[in-house]
C-alpha positions as CSV (number, residue, x, y, z in Angstrom):
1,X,-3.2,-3.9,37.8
2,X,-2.1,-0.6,38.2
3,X,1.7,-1.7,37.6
4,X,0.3,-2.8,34.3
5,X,-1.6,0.4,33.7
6,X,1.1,2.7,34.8
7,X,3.8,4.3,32.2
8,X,7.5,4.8,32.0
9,X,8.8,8.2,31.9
10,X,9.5,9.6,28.3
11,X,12.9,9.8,27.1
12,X,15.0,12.7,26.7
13,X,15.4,14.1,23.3
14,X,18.6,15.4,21.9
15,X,17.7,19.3,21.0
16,X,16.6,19.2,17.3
17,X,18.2,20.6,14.6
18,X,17.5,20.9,10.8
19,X,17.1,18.1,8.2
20,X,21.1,18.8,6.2
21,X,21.5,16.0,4.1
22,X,20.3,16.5,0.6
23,X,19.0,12.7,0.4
24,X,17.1,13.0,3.3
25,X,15.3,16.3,1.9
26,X,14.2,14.6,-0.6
27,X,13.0,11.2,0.9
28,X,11.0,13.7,3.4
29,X,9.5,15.5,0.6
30,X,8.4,12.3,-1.3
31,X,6.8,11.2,1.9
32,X,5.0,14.0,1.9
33,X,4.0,14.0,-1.7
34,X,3.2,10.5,-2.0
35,X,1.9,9.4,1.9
36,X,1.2,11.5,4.2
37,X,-0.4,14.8,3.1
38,X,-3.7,15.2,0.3
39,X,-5.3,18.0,-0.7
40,X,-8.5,15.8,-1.9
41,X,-11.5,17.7,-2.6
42,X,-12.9,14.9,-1.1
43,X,-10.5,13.7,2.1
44,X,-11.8,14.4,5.1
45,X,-10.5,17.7,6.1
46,X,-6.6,19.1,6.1
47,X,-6.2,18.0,9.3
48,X,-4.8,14.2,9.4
49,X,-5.9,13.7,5.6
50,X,-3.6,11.4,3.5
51,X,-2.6,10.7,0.3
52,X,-3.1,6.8,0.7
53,X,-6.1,5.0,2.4
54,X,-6.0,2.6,5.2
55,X,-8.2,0.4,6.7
56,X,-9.8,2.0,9.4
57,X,-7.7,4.8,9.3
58,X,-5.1,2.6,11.2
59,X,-1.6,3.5,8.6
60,X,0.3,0.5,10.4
61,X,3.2,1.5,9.0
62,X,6.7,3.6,9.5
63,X,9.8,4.5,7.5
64,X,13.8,4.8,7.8
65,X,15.7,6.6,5.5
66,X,19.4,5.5,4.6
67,X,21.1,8.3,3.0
68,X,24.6,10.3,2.9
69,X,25.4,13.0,5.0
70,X,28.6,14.3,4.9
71,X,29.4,11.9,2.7
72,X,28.9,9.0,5.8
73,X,26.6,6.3,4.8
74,X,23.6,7.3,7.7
75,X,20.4,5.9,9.0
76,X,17.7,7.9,9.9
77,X,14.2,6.8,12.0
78,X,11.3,8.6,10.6
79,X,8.1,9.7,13.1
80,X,5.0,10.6,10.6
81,X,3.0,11.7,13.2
82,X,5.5,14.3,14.8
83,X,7.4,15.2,12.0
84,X,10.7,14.1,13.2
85,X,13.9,11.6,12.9
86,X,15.9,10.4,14.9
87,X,20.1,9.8,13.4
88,X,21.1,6.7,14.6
89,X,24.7,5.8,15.2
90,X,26.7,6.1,11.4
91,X,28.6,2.5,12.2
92,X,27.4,-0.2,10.5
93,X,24.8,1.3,7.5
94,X,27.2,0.5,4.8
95,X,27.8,-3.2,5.7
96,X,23.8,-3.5,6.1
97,X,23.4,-2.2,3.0
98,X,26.0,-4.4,1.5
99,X,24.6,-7.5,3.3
100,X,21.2,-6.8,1.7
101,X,22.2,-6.3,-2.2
102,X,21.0,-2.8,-1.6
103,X,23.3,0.4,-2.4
104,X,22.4,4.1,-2.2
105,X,22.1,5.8,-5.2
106,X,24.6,8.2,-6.4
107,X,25.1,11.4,-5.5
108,X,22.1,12.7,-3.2
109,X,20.0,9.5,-3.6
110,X,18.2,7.7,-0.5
111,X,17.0,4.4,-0.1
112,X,13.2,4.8,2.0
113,X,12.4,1.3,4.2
114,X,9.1,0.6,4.5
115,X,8.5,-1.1,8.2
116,X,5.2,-2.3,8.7
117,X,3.5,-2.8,12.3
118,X,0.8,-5.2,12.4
119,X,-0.2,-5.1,15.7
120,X,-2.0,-1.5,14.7
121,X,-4.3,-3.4,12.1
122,X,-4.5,-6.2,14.3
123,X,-5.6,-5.0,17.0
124,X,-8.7,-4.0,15.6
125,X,-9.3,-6.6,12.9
126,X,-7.5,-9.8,14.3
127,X,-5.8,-12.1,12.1
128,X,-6.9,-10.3,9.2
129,X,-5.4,-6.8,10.2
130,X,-2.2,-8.6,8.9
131,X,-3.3,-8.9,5.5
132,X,-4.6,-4.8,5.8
133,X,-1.0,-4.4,6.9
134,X,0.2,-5.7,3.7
135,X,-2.4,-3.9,1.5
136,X,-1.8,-0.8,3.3
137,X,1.9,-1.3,3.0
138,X,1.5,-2.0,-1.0
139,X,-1.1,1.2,-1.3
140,X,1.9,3.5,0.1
141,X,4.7,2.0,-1.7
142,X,3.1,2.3,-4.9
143,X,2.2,5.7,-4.5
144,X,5.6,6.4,-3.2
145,X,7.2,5.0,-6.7
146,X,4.8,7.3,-8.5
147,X,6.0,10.4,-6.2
148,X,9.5,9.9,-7.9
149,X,8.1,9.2,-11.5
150,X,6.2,12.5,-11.0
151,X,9.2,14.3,-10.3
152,X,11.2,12.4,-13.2
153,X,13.6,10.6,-11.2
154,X,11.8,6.9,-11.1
155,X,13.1,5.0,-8.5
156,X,13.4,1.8,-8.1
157,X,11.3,-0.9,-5.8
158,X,13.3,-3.9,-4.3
159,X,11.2,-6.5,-2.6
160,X,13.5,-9.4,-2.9
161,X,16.5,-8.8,-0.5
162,X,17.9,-10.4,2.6
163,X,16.1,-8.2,4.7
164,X,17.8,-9.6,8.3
165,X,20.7,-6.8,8.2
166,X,18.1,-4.0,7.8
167,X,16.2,-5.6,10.3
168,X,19.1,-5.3,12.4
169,X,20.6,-2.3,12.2
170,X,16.6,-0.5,12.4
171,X,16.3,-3.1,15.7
172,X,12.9,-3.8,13.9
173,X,12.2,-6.8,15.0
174,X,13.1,-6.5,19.0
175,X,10.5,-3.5,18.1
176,X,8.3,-5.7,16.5
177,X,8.4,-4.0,13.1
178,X,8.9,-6.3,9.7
179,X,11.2,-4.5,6.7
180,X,8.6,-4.2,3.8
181,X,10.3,-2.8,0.9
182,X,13.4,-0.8,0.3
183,X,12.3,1.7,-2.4
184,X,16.0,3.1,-4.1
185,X,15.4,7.4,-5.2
186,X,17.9,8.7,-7.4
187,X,19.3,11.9,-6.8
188,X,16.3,14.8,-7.5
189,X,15.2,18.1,-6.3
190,X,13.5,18.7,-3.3
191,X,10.7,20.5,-2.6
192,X,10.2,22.7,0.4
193,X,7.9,20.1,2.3
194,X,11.0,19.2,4.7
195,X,11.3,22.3,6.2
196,X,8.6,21.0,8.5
197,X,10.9,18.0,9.6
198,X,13.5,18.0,12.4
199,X,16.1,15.9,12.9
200,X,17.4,14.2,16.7
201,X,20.3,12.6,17.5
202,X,20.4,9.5,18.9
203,X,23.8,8.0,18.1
204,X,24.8,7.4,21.6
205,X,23.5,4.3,22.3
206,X,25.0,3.6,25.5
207,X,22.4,6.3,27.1
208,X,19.3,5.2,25.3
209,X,16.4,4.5,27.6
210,X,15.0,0.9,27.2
211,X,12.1,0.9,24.7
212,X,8.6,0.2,26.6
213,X,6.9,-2.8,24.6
214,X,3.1,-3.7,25.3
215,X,2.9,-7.5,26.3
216,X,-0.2,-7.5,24.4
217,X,1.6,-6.5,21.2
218,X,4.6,-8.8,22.1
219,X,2.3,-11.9,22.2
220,X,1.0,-10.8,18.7
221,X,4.2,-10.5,17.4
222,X,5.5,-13.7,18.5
223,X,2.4,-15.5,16.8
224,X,4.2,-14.1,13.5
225,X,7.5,-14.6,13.2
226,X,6.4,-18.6,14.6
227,X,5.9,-18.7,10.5
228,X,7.8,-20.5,8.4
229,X,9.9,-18.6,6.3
230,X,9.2,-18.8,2.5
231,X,11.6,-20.4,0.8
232,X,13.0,-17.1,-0.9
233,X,13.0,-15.8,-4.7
234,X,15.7,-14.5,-6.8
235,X,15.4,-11.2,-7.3
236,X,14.0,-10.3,-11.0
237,X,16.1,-7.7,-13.2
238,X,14.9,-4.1,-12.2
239,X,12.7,-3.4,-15.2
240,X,9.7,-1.2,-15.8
241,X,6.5,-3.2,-16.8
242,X,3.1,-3.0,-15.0
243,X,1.6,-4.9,-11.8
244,X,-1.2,-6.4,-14.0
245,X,-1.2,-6.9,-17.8
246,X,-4.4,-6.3,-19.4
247,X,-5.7,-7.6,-23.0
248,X,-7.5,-5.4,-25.1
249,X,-10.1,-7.5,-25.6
250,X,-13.7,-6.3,-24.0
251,X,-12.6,-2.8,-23.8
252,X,-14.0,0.1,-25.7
253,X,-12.3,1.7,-28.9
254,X,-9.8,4.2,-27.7
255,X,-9.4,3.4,-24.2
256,X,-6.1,4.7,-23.1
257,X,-3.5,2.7,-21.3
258,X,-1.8,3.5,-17.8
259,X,-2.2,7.0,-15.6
260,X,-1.5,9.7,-18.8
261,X,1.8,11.9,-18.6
262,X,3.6,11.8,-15.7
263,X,4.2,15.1,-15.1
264,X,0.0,15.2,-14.2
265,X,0.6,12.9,-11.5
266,X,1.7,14.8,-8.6
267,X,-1.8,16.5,-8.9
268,X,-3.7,12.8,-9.0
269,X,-1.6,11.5,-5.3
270,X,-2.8,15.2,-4.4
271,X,-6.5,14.6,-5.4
272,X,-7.2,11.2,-4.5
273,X,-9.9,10.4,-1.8
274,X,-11.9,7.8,-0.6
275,X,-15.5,7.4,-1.2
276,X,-18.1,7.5,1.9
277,X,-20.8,6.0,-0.2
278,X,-22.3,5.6,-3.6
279,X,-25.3,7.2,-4.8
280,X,-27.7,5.3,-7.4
281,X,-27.5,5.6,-11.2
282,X,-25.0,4.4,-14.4
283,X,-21.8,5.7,-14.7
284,X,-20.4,6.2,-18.5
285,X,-18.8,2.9,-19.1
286,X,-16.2,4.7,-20.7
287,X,-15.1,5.8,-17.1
288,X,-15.0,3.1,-15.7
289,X,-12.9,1.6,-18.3
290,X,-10.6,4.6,-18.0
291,X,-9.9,3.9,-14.2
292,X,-9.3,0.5,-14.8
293,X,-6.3,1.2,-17.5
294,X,-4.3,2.5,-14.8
295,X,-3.7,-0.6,-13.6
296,X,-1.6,-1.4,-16.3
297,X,0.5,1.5,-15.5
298,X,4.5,0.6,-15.1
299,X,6.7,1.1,-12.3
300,X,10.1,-0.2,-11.6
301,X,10.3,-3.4,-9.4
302,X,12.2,-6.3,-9.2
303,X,9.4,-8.6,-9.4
304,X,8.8,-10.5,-12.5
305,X,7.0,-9.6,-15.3
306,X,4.3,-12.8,-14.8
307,X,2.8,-13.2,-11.8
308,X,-0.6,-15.6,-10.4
309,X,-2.3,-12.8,-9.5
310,X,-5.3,-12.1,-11.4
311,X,-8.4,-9.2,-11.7
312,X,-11.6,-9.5,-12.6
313,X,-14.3,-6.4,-13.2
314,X,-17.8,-6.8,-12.5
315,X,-19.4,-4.0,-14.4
316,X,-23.2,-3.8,-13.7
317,X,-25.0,-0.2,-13.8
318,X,-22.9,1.4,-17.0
319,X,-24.9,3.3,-18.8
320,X,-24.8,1.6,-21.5
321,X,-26.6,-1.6,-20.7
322,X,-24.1,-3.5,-23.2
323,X,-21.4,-3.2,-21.4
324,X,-22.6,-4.8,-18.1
325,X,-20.9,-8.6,-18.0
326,X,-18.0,-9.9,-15.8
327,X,-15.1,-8.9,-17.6
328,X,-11.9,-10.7,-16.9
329,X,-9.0,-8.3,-16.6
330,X,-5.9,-10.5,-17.3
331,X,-4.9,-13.4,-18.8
332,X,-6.4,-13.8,-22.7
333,X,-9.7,-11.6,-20.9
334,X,-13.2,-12.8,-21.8
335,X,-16.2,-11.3,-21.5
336,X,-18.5,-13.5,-19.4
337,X,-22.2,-13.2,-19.9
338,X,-24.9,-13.7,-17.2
339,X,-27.1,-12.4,-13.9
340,X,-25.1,-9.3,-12.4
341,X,-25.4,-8.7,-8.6
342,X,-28.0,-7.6,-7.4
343,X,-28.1,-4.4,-4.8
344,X,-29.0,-7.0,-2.1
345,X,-26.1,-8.6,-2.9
346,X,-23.4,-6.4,-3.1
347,X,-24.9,-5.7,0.6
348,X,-24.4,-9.0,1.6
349,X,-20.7,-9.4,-0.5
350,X,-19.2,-6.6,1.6
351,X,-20.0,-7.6,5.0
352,X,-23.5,-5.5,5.6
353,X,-21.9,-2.1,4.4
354,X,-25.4,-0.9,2.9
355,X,-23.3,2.4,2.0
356,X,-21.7,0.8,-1.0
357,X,-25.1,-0.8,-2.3
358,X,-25.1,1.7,-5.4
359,X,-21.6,0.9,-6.4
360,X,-21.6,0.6,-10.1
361,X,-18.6,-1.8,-10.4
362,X,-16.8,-3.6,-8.9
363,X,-12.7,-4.7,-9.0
364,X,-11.9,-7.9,-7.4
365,X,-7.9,-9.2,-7.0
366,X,-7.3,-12.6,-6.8
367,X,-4.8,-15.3,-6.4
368,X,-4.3,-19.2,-6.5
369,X,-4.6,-20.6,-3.1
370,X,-1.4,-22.5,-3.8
371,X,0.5,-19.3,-4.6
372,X,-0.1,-18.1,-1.4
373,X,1.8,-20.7,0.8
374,X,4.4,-19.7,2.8
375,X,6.2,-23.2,3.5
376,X,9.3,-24.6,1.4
377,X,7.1,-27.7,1.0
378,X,4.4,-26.2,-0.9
379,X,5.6,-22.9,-2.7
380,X,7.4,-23.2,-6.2
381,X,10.6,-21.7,-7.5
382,X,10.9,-18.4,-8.1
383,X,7.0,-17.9,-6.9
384,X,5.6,-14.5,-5.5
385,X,4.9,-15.0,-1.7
386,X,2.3,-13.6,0.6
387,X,4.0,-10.2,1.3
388,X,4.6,-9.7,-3.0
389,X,1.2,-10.5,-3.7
390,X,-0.5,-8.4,-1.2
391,X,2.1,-5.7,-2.7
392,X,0.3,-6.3,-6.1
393,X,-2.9,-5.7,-4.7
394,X,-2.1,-2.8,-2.8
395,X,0.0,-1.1,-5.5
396,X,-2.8,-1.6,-8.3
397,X,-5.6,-0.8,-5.6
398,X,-3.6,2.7,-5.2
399,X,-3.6,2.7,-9.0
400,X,-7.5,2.4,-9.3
401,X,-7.5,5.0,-6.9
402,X,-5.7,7.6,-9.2
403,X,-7.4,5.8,-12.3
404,X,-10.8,6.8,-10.9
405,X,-9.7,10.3,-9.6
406,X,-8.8,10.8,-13.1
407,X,-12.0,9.5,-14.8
408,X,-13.8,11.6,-12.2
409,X,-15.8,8.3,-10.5
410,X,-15.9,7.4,-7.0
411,X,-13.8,4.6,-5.6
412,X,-13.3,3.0,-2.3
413,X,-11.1,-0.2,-1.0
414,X,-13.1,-2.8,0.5
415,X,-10.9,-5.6,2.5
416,X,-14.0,-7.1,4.9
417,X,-15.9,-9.3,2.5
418,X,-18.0,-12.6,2.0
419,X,-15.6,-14.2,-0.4
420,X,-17.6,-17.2,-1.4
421,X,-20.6,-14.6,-2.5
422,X,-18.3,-13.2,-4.8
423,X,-16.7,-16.1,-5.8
424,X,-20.3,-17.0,-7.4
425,X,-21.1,-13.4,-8.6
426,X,-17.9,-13.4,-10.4
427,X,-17.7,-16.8,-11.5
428,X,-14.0,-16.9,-9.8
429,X,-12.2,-20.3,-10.0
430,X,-12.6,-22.4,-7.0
431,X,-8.7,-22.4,-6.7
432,X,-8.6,-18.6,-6.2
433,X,-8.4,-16.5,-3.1
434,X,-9.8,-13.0,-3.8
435,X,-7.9,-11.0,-1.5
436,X,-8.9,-7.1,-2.1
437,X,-12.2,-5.9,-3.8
438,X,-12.3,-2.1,-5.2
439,X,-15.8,-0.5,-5.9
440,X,-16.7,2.4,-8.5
441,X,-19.4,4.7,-8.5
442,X,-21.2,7.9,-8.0
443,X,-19.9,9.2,-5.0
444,X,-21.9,10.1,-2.2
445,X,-19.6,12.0,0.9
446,X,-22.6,13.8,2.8
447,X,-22.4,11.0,5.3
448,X,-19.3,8.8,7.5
449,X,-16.6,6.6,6.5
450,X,-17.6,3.7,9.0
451,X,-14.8,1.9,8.9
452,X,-13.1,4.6,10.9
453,X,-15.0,3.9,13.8
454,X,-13.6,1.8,16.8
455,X,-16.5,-0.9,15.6
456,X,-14.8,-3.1,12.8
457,X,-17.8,-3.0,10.3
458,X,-15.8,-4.0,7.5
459,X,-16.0,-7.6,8.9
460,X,-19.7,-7.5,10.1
461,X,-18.7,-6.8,13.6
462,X,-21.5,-6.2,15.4
């Protein structure tokens, strides 16, 4: 026992020096910007407060940045927490990079890999804590690709790559990592948020200490990569166009479209926070309707323009009593008449968490069952998988975020839920899998975000 509880010694550290390459600058700086810092009036303090949410706080996610320095195609391993990276060796980026259809943009451009880590989320949450990985992994990414729109360079999301030579050359998988995204930033100026950063060396690989790996997280790991692999997508034409498309239908005159200018949305990913609670009482439904437009904000993927995913708003304490239906959010939209939930049963819907009673809305995402199969047997052509969808929902959840940041209306993620109660609220399909529910509201912050607590209360954990 003590063998097991005992720890290896830490490594040494090459001494650090300054971030030099212009491309890593600025991937630093969007990290920054669009992940890892927020000046919320409503985040929980400057100390560890962030510009995305997570489920339980966990962020179950890291980077790499691939970038030029000194003109040398380089990798670099980013630590969040310290504010570091590490250079790995130089050999072998540009063949990766070829091997994966990916290329770094001209001049100073980067390319940012998103690794996720599910064993943080799992750990606390179970088999579930892999779908909050994904969530969590769209929530940053999204917010990422609005960082560079702010700073009017968009860049350029690529989900659909052979993502094996990344996964090599990052050794994410012997580290039990996945490669989430690969997110491509045209040259821009940095801003002076890298001058916190320093940069290692670890390029000599032949004196690397051997990486400590928990068995526990091992035996997690290998439970995932057991899946099948889905049968693979051809990668859509990079094109701007947004996550969902919303009719016009069942909203009010004049509601505007997307997030606004872009040049206002470094001070949205800078303002966004999490909502503790909701206190009782309407909110305009002109706000509400205002948050939701932002889903239909673009960004620049190479997804397709179509996708299963669906989103549905259950509006029930506007303050203008007409207004209070289930109102479908995509497809031809309808306006669905009939018994809202009651404040018992938004209770019950999100797993006992009798701080969101008073939401005044509520967003649900949702998918075919079908499109969420990951075998070659069952999935069709050119279908989203798992990891695309939960992007979706993660992206637009980070979008309803800023949406209700700019209406001025609370908003928190919910991802522990009774899905079959809101399947009947909502008058869902059957078929469909609701895999993220949103809430809007008056926001109440005098008390705790629970779900930060070791206890997982999100799932009724007792």
């Amino acid at each position: 026992m003590w063998a097991r509880m005992a720890l290896p010694a830490a490594p040494s550290l090459a001494p650090a020096e300054p971030a030099s390459a212009a491309g890593l600058r600025l991937a630093l700086s969007l990290l920054e910007e669009g992940v890892l810092t927020s000046r919320g009036a409503r985040s929980r303090g400057a100390h560890g407060a962030r510009a995305v949410p997570s489920a339980g706080a966990v962020y179950p996610y890291e980077f790499a940045v691939l970038t030029r320095e000194n003109g040398r195609p380089t990798a670099f391993l980013v630590d969040s927490d310290r504010r570091t990276c590490t250079r790995l060796a130089p050999g072998g980026v540009a063949e990766a990079l070829r091997a994966s259809t990916l290329e770094i943009p001209a001049g100073d451009g980067a390319v940012i890999v998103t690794l996720t880590r599910p064993w943080l989320s799992m750990r606390k949450y179970g088999d579930r804590g892999y779908l909050y990985t994904q969530l969590d992994a769209g929530h940053a990414v999204g917010n990422l690709l609005l960082a560079t729109t702010g700073r009017r360079a968009p860049g350029t999301l690529r989900l659909r790559f052979p993502r094996s030579p990344l996964s090599d050359l990052l050794e994410a998988g012997e580290n039990c990592r996945e490669v989430h995204s690969a997110l491509l930033v045209p040259a821009a100026e940095a801003d002076d948020a890298w001058a916190r950063w320093t940069v290692h060396d670890d390029a000599d690989r032949e004196r690397r200490e051997p990486a400590w790996r928990s068995w526990l997280e091992e035996t997690c790991w290998d439970s995932l990569s057991a899946r099948a692999e889905h049968p693979g997508s051809t990668r859509a034409p990079d094109a701007s166009a947004p996550l969902a498309q919303l009719p016009d239908s069942g909203r009010p005159t004049g509601a505007q479209d997307g997030l606004g200018d872009p040049s206002d949305w470094p001070e949205l990913l800078a303002a966004r926070a999490s909502s503790k609670a909701f206190v009782p009482g309407t909110v305009p439904a002109a706000e509400v309707w205002q948050a939701v437009s932002a889903l239909s904000t673009p960004v620049r993927t190479d997804l397709p323009a179509d996708s299963p995913m669906g989103a549905t708003l259950v509006l029930r304490s506007a303050e203008e009593p007409e207004h209070n239906a289930v109102h479908l959010l995509t497809g031809e939209g309808a306006r669905r008449p009939g018994r809202l939930p009651s404040t018992d049963e938004v209770v019950r819907a999100c797993m006992q968490q009798r701080s969101l009673a008073d939401s005044a809305a509520v967003v649900l995402l949702h998918a075919p069952r079908t499109a969420l199969s990951d075998t070659a047997a069952e999935a069709a052509a050119g279908s989203e998988d798992l990891r695309e969808l939960a992007f979706r929902c993660g992206a637009l959840g980070q979008l309803l975020y800023l949406g209700a940041t700019r209406a001025g209306i609370g908003v928190t993620g919910v991802g522990g839920f009774d899905a079959a109660l809101w399947h009947s609220l909502a008058g869902l399909p059957d078929s469909d899998e609701i895999l993220y529910v949103l809430l809007l509201g008056r926001p109440d912050d005098s008390g705790i975000k629970f779900d930060r607590l070791a206890t997982a209360h999100a799932q009724n954990e007792r």
